[in-house]
N, C-alpha and C positions, 0 to 999 in steps of 0.2 A: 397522122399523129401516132406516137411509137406510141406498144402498150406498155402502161404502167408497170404489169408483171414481168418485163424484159427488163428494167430497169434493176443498175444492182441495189442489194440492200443496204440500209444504211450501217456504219461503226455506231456503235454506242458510247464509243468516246470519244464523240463529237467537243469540240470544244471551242470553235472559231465556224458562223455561218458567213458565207459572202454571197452578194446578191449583186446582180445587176442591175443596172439604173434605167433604162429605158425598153420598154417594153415586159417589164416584169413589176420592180417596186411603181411604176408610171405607165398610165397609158400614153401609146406615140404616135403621133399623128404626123411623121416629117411633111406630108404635101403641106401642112398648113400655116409653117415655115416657107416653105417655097412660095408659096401662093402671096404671105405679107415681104417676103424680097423682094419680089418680083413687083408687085402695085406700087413699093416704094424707090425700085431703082430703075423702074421698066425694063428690066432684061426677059428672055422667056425664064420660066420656073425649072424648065427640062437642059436649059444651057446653065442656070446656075448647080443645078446636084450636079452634071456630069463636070465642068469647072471646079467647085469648089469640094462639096461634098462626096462625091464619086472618085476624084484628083489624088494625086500624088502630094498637093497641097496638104487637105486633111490628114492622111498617113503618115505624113512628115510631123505635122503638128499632135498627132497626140502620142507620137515615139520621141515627143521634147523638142522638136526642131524649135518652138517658140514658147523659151520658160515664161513670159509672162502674160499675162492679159493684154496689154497695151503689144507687144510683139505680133499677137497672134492677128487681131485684130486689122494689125495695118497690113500686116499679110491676106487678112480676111477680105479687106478693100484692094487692095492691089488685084486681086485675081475678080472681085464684083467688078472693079472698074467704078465703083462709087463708095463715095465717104463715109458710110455705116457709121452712127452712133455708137457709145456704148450700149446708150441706155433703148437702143433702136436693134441692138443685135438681142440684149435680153426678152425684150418682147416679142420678136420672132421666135426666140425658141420657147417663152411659154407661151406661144400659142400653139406649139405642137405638144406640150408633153401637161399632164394632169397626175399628181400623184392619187394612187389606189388607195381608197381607206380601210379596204381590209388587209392591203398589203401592209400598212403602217400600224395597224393592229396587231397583226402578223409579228413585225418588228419587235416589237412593244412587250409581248409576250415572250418571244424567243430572248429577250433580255434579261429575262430573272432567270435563266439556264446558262447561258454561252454569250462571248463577244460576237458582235457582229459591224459587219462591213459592207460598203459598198464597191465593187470595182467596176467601172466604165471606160470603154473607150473615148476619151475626149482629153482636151486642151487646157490649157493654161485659164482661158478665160470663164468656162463652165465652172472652172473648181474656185473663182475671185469670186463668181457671182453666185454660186451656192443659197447664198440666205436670200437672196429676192426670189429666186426660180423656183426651189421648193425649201420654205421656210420649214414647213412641218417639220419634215424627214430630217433636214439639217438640224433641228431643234435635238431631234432625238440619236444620232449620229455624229453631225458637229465634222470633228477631224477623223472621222473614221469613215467619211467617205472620200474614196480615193480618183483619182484619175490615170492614166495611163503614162501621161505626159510624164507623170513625176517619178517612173518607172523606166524610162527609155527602151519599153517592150509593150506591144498590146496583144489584146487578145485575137486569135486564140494560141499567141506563142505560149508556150511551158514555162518564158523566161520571165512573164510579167507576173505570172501565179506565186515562182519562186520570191522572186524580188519581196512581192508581198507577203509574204509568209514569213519571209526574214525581220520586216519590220512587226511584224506579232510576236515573234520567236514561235510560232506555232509549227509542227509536222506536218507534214501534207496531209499522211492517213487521218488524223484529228480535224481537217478541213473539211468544210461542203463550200462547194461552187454552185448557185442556182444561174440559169441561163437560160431564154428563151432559142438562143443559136444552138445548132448541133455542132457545130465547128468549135464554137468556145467552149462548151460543156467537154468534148473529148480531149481538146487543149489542157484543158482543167485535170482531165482522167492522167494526161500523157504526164501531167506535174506530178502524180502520186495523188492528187486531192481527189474526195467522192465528189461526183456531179451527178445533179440530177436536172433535167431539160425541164424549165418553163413551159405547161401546157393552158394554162389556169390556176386560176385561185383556188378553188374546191380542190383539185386533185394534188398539190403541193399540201396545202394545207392535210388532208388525210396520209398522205406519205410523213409528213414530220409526226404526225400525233403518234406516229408508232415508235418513236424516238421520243417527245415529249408529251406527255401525256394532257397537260391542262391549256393547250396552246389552241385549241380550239374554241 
């Protein structure tokens, strides 16, 4: 775990926060995705992440290979080799991901200060299904949470940072990137935006109060 005091400090004219979507605003649990593939299409769990989710597949799909939900999907089944539902692909992935309610607190607060956003690595079909997976966060977010797909760059290219910053009209320097990856976090640094690495709750949360004062 880097130390905190290694990390830089933040601008005070912060004025756009972006968060990441899994493993930061959500806890992720991917095996428990695998494990409901897997009981429903009998494959092993270990041949569907290195097939689908480890593949050239997914990497294609969230740098736009498949603009829509229905695209992505039947690309999703072509590589299971079984007919995935829609409504059978949502509930595999909220079985792995739980949103944080201090993280959405978090949110909530950084609101009456700065825009905020979400940037994630994913597809066409995470960002259709947004309000069933985590209604919450969508409530409070809505179209301000992004996908990669809709970028034709992911992290931790510089070019997926940019891209989005274009549609804020924001500066880099005026950006924060939170991330639990070290690789996307320095992605983020290489675009000009501050990054700070997801270690936990508590220790984010103390790092912004020194930038926002009532966010605690």
């Amino acid at each position: 775990m880097p130390d905190p005091q290694s990390e830089p400090s933040l601008n005070r004219s912060i004025g756009l926060v972006i968060f990441d979507l899994d493993g930061v605003l959500c806890d992720w649990h991917p095996h428990r995705r695998l494990e409901f593939l897997s009981q429903l299409s009998g494959r092993d769990s270990e041949w569907i992440r290195r097939t689908i989710f480890d593949s050239a597949f997914e990497t294609a799909a969230e740098t736009g290979a498949y603009p829509t939900g229905e695209a992505y999907l039947a690309g999703f089944n072509q590589q299971l080799g079984f007919a995935l539902s829609r409504q059978q692909w949502v509930t595999a992935r909220q079985a792995a991901m739980r949103p944080r309610p201090a993280m959405l607190a978090l949110v909530r607060a950084l609101l009456r200060h700065v825009s905020v956003a979400v940037l994630t690595n994913n597809g066409a079909l995470l960002r259709e299904t947004l309000p069933d997976l985590i209604p919450d966060l969508h409530a409070l977010l809505g179209q301000h949470i992004h996908v990669t797909c809709d970028l034709g760059a992911r992290k931790p290219d510089p070019t997926a940072f940019l891209r989005l910053l274009d549609h804020y009209r924001r500066l880099p320097e005026e950006s924060l990137f939170i991330d639990d990856s070290e690789r996307n976090v320095q992605g983020a640094r290489a675009a000009g935006l501050q990054g700070l690495l997801f270690t936990g709750e508590p220790d984010l949360i103390e790092q912004l109060k020194a930038r926002f004062a009532d966010i605690g």
